[in-house]
N, C-alpha and C positions, 0 to 999 in steps of 0.2 A: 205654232212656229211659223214667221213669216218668212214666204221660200222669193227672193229676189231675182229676177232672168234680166241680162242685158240682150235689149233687142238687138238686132240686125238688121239694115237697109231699110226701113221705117223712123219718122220722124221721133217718135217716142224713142226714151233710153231706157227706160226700164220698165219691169214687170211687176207688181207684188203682191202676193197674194196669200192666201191661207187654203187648204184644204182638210175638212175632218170629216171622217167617214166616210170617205171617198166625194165629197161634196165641195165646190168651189164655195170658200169663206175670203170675206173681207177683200177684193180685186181692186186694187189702184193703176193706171199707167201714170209712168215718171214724164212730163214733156208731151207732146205731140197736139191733137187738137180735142181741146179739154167736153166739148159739147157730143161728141161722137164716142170719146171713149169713156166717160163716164155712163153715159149709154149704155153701152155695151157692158160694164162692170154693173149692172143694172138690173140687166137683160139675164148674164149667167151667174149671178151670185144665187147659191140656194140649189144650181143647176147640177149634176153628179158631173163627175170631169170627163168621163167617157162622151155623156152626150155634148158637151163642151169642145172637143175634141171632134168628134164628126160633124159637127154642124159649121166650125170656124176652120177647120183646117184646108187650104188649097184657096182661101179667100182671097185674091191677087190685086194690088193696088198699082204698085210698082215695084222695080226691082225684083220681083218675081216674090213679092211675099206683103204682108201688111200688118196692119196692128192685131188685127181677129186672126192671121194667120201666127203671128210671133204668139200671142197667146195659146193656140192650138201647139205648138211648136214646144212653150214654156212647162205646157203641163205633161207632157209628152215625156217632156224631158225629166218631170219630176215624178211620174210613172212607172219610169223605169230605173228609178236607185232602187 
């Protein structure tokens, strides 16, 4: 199931991603800067969401939050349904 997050105060609009057995699957960002975050969905695909989550969470660009932070943010949030 692809779980969708609309970011907040970062140029990206959205999140998308997959998680199975506890594991970040399949991560896209909607918008933002395509060279950096593609990287990053790169970087944590494969990665379990916890460690995904401590290591991007508090990550600050601007507006007191960023794309590795919306992500920490995104999975947090889907964590806790």
């Amino acid at each position: 199931m692809v779980v969708s997050y609309a970011t907040e105060g970062v140029c990206s609009k959205e999140i998308k991603f997959e998680v199975e057995n506890g594991v970040v699957k399949q991560l896209a960002f909607v918008g933002g800067c395509p060279g950096n975050l593609s990287a990053i969905a790169k970087l944590v695909e494969g990665m379990p969401v916890e460690d995904v989550i401590r290591k991007l969470k508090g990550n600050l660009c601007r507006n007191q939050t960023s794309c590795a932070d919306q992500l920490a943010r995104a999975l947090e949030e889907y964590r806790s349904r």
